[in-house]
DSSP file (Angstrom, degrees, kcal/mol; ACC not computed):
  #  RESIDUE AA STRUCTURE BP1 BP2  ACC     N-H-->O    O-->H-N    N-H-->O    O-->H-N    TCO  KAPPA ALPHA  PHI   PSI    X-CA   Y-CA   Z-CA
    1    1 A X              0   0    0      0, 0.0     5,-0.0     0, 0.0     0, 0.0   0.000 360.0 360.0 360.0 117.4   -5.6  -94.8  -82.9
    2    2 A X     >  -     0   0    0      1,-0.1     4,-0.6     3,-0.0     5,-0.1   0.151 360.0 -98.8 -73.6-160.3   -2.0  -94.6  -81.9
    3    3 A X  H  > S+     0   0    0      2,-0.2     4,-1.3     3,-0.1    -1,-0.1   0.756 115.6  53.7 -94.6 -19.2    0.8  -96.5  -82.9
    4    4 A X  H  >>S+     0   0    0      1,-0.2     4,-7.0     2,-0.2     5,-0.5   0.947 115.0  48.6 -69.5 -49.5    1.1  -99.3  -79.8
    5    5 A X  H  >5S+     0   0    0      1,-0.3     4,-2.1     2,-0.2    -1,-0.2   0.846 109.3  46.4 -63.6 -23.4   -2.5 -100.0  -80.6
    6    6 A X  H  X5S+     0   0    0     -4,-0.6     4,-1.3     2,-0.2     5,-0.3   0.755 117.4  50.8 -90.7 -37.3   -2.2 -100.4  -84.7
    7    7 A X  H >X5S+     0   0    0     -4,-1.3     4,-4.5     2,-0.2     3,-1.2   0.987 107.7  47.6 -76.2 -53.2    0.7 -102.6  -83.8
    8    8 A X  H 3X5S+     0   0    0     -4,-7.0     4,-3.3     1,-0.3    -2,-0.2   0.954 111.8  50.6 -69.9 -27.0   -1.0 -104.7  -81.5
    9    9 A X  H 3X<S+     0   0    0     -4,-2.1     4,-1.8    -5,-0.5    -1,-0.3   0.741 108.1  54.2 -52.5 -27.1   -3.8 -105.2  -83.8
   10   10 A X  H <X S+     0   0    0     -4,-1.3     4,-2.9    -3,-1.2     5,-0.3   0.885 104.3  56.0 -54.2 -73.4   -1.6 -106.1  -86.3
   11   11 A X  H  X S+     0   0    0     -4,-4.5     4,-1.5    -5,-0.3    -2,-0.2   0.837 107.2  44.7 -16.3 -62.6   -0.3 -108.4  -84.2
   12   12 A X  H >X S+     0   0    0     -4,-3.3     4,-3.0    -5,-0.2     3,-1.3   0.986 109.0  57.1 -79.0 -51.4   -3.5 -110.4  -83.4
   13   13 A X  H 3X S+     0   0    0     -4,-1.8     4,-1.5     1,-0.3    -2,-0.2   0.725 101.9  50.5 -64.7 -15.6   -4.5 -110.5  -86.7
   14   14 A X  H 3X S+     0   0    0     -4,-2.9     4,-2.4     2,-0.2     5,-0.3   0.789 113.5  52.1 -75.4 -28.1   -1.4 -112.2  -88.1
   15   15 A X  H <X>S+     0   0    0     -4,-1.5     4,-2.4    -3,-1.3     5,-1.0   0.950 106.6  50.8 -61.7 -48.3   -1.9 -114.8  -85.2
   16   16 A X  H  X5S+     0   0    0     -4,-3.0     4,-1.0     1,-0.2    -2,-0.2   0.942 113.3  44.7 -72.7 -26.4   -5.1 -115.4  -86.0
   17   17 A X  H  X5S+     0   0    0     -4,-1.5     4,-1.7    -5,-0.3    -1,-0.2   0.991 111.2  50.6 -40.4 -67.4   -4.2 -116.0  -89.6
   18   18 A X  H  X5S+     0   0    0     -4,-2.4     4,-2.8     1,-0.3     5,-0.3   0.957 108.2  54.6 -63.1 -57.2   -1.4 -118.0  -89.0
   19   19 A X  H  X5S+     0   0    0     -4,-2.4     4,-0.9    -5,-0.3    -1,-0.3   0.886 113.4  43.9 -50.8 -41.0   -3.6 -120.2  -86.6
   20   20 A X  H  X<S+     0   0    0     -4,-1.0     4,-2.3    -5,-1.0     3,-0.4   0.990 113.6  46.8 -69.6 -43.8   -6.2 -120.7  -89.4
   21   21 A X  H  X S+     0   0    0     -4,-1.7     4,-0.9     1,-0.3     3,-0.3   0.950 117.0  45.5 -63.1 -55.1   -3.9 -121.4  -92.1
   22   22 A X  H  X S+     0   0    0     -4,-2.8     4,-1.0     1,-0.2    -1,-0.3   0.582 112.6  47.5 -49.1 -15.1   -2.3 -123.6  -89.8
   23   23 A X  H  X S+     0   0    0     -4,-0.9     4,-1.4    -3,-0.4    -2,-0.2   0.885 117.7  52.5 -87.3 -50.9   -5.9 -125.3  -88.5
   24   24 A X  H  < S+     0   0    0     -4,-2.3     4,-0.5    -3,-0.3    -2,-0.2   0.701 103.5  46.6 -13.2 -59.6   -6.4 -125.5  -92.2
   25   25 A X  H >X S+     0   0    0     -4,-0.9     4,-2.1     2,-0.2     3,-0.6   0.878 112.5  57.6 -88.7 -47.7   -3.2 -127.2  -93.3
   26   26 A X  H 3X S+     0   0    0     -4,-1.0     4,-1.1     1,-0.2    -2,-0.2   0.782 110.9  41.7 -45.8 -40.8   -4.0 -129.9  -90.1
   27   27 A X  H 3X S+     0   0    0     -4,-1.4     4,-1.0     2,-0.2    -1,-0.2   0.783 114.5  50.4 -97.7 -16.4   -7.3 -130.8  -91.5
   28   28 A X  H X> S+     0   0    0     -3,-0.6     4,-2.4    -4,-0.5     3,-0.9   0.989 109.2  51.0 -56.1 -72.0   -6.1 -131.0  -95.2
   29   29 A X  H 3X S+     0   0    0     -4,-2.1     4,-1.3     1,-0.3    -2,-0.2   0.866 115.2  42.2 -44.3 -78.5   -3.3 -133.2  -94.3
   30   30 A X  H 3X S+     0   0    0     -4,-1.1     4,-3.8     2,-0.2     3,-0.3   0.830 112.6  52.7 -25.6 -48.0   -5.8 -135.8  -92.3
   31   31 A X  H <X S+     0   0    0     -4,-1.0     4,-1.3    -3,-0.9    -2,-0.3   0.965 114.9  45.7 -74.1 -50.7   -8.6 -135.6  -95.2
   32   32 A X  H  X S+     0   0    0     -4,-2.4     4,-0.5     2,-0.2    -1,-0.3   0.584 105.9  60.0 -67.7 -14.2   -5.5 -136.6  -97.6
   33   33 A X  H >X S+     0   0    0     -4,-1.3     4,-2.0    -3,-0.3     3,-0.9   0.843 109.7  41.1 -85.9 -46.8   -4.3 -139.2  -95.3
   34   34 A X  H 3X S+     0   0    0     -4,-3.8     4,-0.7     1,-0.2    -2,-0.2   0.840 110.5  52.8 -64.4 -17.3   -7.7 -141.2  -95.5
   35   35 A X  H 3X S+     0   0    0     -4,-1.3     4,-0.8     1,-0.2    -1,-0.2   0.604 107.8  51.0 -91.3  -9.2   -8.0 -140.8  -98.5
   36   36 A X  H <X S+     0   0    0     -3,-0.9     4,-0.6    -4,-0.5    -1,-0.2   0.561 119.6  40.8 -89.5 -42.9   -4.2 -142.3  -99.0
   37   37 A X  H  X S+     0   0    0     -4,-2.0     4,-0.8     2,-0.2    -2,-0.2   0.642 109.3  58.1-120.3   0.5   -5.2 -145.2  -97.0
   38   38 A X  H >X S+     0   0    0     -4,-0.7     4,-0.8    -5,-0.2     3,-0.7   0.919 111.7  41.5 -67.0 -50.7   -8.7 -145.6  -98.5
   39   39 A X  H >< S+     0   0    0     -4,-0.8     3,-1.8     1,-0.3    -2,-0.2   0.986 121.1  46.2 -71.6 -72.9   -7.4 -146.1 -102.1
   40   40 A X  H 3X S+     0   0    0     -4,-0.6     4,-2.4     1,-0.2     3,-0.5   0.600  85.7  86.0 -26.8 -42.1   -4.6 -148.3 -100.7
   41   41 A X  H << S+     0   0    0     -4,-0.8     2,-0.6    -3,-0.7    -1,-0.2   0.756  97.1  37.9 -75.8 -26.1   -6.5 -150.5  -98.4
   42   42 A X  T << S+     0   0    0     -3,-1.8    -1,-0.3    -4,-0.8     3,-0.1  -0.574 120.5  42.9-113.7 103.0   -7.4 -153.1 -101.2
   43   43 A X  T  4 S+     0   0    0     -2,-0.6     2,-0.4    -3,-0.5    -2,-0.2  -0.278 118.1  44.9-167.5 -46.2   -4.3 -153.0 -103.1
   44   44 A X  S  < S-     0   0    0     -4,-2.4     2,-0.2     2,-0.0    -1,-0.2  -0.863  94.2-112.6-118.4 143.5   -1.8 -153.1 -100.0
   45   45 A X    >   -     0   0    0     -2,-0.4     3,-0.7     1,-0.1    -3,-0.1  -0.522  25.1-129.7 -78.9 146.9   -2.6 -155.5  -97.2
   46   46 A X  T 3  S+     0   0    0      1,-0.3    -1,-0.1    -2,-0.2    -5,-0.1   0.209 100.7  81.2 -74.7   3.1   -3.7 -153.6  -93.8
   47   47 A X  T 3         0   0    0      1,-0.2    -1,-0.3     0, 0.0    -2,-0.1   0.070 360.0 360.0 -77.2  16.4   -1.5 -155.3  -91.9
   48   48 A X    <         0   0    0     -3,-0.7    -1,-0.2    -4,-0.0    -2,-0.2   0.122 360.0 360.0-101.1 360.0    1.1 -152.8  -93.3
């Protein structure tokens, strides 16, 4: 395996990391927003 190929493999696998963590961090952030507006909803009127 030369060096273009070890690089580009390197390459993809840090996108596809970054693109999980990031797919990750996107579905946390949602599951914490319902849950922010479950616990809220009878304490703060929904018309907020």
């Amino acid at each position: 395996m030369n060096i273009r190929h070890r690089i580009t493999l390197l390459v993809a696998i840090t996108f596809t990391a970054l693109v999980s963590i990031g797919g990750y961090a996107i579905w946390q952030s949602r599951n914490s927003a319902n849950e922010v507006r479950t616990v809220t909803e009878g304490v703060v009127p929904s018309a907020l």
